[in-house]
N, C-alpha and C positions, 0 to 999 in steps of 0.2 A: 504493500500500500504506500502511497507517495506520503513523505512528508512536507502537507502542505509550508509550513512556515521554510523549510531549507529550499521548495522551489521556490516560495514566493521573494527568498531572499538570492536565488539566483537570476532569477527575472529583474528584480529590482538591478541588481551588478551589472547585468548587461543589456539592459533598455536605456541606455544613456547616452548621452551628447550622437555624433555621427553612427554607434550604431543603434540607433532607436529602429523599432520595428513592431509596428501593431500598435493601437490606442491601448495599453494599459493600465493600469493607475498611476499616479504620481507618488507617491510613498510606498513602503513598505506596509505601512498598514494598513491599506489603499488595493492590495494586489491581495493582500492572506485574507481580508474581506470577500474581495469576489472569487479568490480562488474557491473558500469555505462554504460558498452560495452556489454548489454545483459545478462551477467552473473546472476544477480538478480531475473531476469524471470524465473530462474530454479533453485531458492531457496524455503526453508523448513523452516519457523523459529516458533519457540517455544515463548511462553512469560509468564510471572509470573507478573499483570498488566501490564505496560510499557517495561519491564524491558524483555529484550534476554535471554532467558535462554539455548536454544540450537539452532541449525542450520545446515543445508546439503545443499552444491550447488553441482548442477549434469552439467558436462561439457558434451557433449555428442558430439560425432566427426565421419565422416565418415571411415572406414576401406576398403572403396571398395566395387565391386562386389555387393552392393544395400544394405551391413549389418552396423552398426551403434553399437558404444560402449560407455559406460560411466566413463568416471574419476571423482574420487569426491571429492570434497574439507568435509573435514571432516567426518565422522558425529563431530561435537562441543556441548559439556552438561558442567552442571556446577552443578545447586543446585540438581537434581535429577537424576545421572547419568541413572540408570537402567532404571525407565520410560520416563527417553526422548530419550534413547537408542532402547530401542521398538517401539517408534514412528517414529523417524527419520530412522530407518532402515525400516520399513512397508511402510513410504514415497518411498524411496528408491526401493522396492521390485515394489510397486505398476506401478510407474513410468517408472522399464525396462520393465514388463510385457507388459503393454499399449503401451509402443513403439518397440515390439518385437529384442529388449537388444542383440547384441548377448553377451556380457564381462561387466562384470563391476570389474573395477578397483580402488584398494584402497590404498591409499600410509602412511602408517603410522609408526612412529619412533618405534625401536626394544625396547626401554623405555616404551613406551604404552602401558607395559602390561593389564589393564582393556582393553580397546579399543581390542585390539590383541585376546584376550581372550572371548570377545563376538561375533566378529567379526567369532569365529571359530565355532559359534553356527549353521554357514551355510557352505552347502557344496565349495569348494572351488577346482578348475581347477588346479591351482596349486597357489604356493608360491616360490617369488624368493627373495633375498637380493638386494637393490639397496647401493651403497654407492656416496653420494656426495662429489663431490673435488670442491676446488678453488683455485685460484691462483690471486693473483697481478699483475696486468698489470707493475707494476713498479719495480716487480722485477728481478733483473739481470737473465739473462739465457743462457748458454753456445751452439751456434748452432756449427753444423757439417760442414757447409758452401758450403754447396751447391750450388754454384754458378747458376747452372741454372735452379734451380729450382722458381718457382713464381707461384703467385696466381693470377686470372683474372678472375673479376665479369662478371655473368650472367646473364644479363638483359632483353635478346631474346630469345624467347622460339625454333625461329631460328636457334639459335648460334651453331657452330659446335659441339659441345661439350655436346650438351642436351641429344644424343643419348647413348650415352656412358655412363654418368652419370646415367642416369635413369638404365641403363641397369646393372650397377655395385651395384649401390641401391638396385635394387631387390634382386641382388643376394645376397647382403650380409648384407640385414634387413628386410629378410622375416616379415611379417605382422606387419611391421614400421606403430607409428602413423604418423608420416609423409607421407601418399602416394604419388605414383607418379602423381597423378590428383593432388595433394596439392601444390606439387612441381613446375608442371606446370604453375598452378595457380597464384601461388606467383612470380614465374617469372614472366609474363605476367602482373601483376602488381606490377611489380618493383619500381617503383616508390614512391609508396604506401605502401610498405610491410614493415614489421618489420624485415623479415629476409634477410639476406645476401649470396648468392649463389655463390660458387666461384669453377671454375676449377684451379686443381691442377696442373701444367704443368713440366716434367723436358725434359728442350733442347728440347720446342717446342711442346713436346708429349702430349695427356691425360693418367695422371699416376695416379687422383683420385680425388675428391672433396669434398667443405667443407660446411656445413651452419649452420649458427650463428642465434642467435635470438636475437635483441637488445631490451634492455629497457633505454629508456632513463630519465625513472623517479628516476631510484635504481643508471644509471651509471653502469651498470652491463650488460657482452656478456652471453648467455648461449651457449655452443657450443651443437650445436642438433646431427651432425654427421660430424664425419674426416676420410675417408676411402680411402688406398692407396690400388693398384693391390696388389694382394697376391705376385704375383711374386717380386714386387719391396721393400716389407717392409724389417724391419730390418736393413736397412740403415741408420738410425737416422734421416727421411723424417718428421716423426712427430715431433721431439725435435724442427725440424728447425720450421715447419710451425706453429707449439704454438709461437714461437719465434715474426713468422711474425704477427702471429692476436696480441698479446699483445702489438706489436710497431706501428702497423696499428691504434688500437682503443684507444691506448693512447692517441695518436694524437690527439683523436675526443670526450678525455674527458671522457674515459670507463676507470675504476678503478679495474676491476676485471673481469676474468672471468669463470664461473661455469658449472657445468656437473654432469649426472648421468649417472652410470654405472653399468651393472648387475655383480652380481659378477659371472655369466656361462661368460662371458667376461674376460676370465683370463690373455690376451693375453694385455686387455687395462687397468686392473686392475693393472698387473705389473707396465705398462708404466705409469701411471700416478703416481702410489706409488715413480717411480725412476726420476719423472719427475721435483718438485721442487712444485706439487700440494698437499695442505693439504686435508686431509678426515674429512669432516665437520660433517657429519652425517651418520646414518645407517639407513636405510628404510627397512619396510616391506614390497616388493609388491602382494599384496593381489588379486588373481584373481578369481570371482565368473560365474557362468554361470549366464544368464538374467534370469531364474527363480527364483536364490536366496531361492535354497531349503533348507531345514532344515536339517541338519547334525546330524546321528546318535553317539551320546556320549554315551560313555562306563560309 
């Protein structure tokens, strides 16, 4: 049986600076969380006696319509990259097959070069840039003042406003890992959830909504999606409502908060470059079909 705290303390050792690989947690105590939450049950670990030498956990998550995807935290090697590279990825191959995979996904620093580089030994759907931003909950930010604009949590799957949302989601996060079953979900247990569902309101209206993902181990919001009607952006809607979560979650002891964003997303790529948010990191997002075939090299 794995011991979760020695993986999660080798994960931590090597998800760092250029070789980061997979959205993980940010601590240690951040990783032996999610590992103890299931996570570990759909890990791959290598050993050289005692001793971790590589590692792959497969997160694997519904997309709808009965098909199922993989995100992975690593592959992680140390003493023998190449051949625990060949294992940990045959792990991996074997694993979408058996569960008829539709995507596997792999999130790795543009520094990674090795990783990046093996990784291209198979065919791939495509490749997109991710960049991470974050921001300070404590720092000053200038709103537009929009008076009547506010935010209003969704805790009824009921609530006037589910309709709308779900509806504006689809439209404008075609094959989100967030589904709208997910969404529901998490409303519905509200109470319980990690994440935070909020209709966007101006004078009353639904003009677009937000959800957050909290961790209250790091002290850290991730905002998962902020999306206003097409018609109403450009207004300085967003400056205000980053404004509002960062005075909201302060409140409640949240020190920061963080995002990913593709860079075909130009529109929020801008806004968050002029928004007062630093660019943490650059990611690879690496997407394979579930057979994970072999890629013809020149």
């Amino acid at each position: 049986m794995t011991d979760i705290r020695k993986l999660a303390a080798f994960i931590c050792a090597c998800n760092t600076g250029s070789q980061q690989c997979g959205y993980v947690g940010s601590t240690l105590a951040d990783i032996i969380h999610d590992l103890s939450d299931g996570m570990a049950e759909s890990s791959f670990v290598l050993y050289e006696g005692e001793e971790i030498t590589g590692a792959i956990i497969l997160d694997t998550f519904d997309v709808g319509g009965g098909q199922e995807d993989i995100e992975v935290w690593g592959p992680y090697c140390s003493a023998h990259p190449e051949d625990e590279l060949q294992l940990l990825f045959r792990y991996l191959s074997e694993a979408a097959e058996s569960a008829d995979i539709r995507y596997i996904h792999l999130f790795i620093s543009e520094d990674n070069v090795p990783l990046i580089e093996y990784a291209a030994r198979y065919r791939t759907v495509k490749v997109r840039t991710h960049y991470h931003y974050s921001i300070d909950t404590a720092l000053p930010l200038n709103s537009s003042n929009h008076a009547n604009l506010s935010i209003v949590p969704i805790t009824e799957p009921e609530a006037e406003w589910v309709d709308q949302l779900i509806e504006l989601h689809n439209r404008g996060f075609q094959g989100a890992t967030l589904t709208q079953e997910d969404i529901i979900a998490e409303i519905e247990d509200s109470r319980n959830s990690l994440y935070d569902i909020y209709a966007v309101l101006n004078e009353g209206s639904f003009t677009g909504y937000i959800i957050v993902r909290r961790n209250e181990l790091t002290g850290t919001l991730h905002l998962e999606y902020i999306c206003i009607r097409p018609e109403e952006r450009s207004r300085g809607m967003g400056r205000d409502l980053i404004v509002t979560l960062a005075e909201t979650y302060r409140e409640l002891g949240y020190t920061s908060i963080g995002l990913n964003v593709s860079e075909e997303n130009e529109e929020a790529v801008r806004f968050y470059d002029m928004n007062g948010f630093s660019r943490d990191s650059v990611m690879k997002h690496i997407i394979m079909g579930g057979r994970m075939e072999q890629a013809i090299l020149a």
